[in-house]
Structures are given as structure tokens and as C-alpha cells.
C-alpha positions as CSV (number, residue, x, y, z in Angstrom):
1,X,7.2,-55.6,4.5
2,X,6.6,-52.1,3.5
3,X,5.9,-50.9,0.3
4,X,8.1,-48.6,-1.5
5,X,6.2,-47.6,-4.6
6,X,7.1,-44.1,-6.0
7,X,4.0,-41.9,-5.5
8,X,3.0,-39.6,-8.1
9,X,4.2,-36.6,-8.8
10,X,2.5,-33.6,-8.3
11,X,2.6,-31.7,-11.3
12,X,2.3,-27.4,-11.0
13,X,0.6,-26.1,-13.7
14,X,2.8,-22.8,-15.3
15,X,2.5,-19.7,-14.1
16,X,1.0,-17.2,-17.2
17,X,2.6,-14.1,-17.6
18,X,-0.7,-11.9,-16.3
19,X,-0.3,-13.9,-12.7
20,X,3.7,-13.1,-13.0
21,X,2.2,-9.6,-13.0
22,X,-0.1,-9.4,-10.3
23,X,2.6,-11.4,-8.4
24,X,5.2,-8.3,-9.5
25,X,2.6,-5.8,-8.5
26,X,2.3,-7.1,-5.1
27,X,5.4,-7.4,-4.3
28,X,5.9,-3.6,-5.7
29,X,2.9,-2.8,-3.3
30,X,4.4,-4.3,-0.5
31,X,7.7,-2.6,-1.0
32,X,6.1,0.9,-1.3
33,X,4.2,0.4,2.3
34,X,7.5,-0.6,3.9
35,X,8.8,2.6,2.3
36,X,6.1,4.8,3.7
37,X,5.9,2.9,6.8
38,X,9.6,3.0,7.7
39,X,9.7,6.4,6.3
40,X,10.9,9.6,9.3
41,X,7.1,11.4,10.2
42,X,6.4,14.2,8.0
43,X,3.3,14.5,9.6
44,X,-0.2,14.1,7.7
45,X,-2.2,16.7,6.9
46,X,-5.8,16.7,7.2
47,X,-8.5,15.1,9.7
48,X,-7.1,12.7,12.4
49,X,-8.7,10.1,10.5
50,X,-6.9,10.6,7.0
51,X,-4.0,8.3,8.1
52,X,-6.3,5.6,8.9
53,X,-8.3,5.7,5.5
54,X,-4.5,5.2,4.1
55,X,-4.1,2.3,6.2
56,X,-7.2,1.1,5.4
57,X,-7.0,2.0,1.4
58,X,-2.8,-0.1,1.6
59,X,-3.8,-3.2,2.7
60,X,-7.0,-3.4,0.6
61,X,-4.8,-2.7,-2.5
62,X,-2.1,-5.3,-1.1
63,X,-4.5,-7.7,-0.2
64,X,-6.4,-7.2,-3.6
65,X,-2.9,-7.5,-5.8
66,X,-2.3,-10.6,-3.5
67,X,-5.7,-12.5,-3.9
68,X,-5.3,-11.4,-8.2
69,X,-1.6,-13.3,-7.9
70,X,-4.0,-16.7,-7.6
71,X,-2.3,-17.9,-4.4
72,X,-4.8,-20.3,-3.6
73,X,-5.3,-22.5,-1.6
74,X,-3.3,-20.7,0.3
75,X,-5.3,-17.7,0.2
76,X,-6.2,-17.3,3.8
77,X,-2.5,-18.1,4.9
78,X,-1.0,-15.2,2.3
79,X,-3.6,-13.2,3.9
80,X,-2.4,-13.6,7.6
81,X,1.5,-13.2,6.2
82,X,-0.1,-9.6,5.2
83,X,-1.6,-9.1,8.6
84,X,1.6,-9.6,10.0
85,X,3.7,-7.5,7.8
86,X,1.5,-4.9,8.9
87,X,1.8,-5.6,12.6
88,X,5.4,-5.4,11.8
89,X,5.5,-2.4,10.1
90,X,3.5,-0.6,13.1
91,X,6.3,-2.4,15.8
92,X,9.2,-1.3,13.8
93,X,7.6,2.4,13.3
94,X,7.2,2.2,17.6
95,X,10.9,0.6,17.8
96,X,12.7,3.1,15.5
97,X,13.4,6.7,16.5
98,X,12.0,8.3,13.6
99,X,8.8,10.7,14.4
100,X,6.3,8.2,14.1
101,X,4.5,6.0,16.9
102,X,2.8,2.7,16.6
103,X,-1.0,2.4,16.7
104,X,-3.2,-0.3,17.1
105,X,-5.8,1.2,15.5
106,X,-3.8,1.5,12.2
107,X,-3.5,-2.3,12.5
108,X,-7.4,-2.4,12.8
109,X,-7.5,0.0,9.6
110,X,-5.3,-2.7,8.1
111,X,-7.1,-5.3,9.0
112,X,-10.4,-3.8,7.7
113,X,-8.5,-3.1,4.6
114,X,-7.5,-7.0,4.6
115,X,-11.5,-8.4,5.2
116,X,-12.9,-6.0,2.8
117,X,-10.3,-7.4,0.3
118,X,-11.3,-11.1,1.1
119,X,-15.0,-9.7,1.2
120,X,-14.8,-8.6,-2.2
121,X,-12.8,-11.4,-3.9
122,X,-15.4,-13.7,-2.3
123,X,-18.2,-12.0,-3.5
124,X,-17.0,-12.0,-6.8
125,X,-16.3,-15.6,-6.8
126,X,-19.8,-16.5,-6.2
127,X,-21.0,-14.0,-9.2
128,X,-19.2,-15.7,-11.1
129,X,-20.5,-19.0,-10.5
């Protein structure tokens, strides 16, 4: 006979308003690369490496506001959904007829942007320990 005993609930804590914050700001964040991403070519200005250090400086920022929003223990698989928005972002900009070509190496500068972000939140978690 099997037993049918309720098991017990799993309670979530509540969110507090500062995490409802960091979760707005991400989500702002994201919104804003999408924007620029999806955005026709205007062409940037400057050394052939400026658009990579943009790359790189978006997803550490996205990454950052993501690993603030306290999404653990999910924090590596938030981490890959970034990766792959980013790999979207480049197919879509190499899909769509708009001026602008996709690159792996901007998805290297976003994934450098990504492990420095998990670097850092990581090293701060063990100075605070």
C-alpha cells in the first residue's frame, strides 16, 4: 500500500523591496542591450576594439544586476539564460538587414564580461565569510 502523506510545503521567503530593485534593474539592463543590439548600425567610432569593451562592459553589468537580484541557487543557470540572450542578440543582428553583422568574438567579449561578473560575486562571497 502506498503512502499518501502530504509532504511539506515549501515555504519562499518574501522578496524585500532592494531585491525587487535589482531584479527591476536587470531586467531594465537587459532591455537596453536588446535595444542597442537590435538597433540599425551607426557605426562606432574609435579603435576596432571599442565595440568589444562594450560587449564586454554589458554583460558584466547584466550579469552583476543579475547575481545582486539573489537568484540563487540558480545562479549559474540565470547566468547561461544571459549567455544565450547574448548569442541571440548577435544571431538576430546577423539575421536582420540592418547594418550590423554577427561576431563571435562579441560573444567571447560577452562571455568575458559574464565570468568576470561570477569572478567577482565569488570573490566577494568568500571576503565575506
Amino acid at each position: 500500500m502506498t503512502d499518501f502523506t502530504p509532504q511539506p510545503s515549501l515555504k519562499m521567503k518574501p522578496i524585500s523591496a532592494v531585491t525587487w530593485g535589482w531584479r527591476l534593474s536587470c531586467l531594465a539592463a537587459a532591455l537596453y542591450i536588446a535595444w542597442q543590439s537590435l538597433e540599425p548600425g551607426t557605426g562606432i567610432v574609435g579603435s576596432p576594439y571599442t565595440d568589444k569593451v562594450m560587449h564586454f562592459i554589458a554583460y558584466l553589468t547584466l550579469s552583476g544586476l543579475a547575481l545582486l537580484s539573489r537568484f540563487t541557487p540558480r545562479t549559474l543557470r540565470v547566468l547561461s539564460i544571459i549567455f544565450v540572450f547574448g548569442v541571440l542578440m548577435e544571431a538576430m543582428q546577423g539575421l536582420m538587414n540592418m547594418g550590423r553583422t554577427a561576431s563571435l568574438a562579441d560573444i567571447a567579449a560577452n562571455l568575458v564580461g559574464i565570468m568576470v561578473a561570477w569572478g567577482l560575486w565569488n570573490g566577494a562571497k568568500a571576503l565575506r565569510k
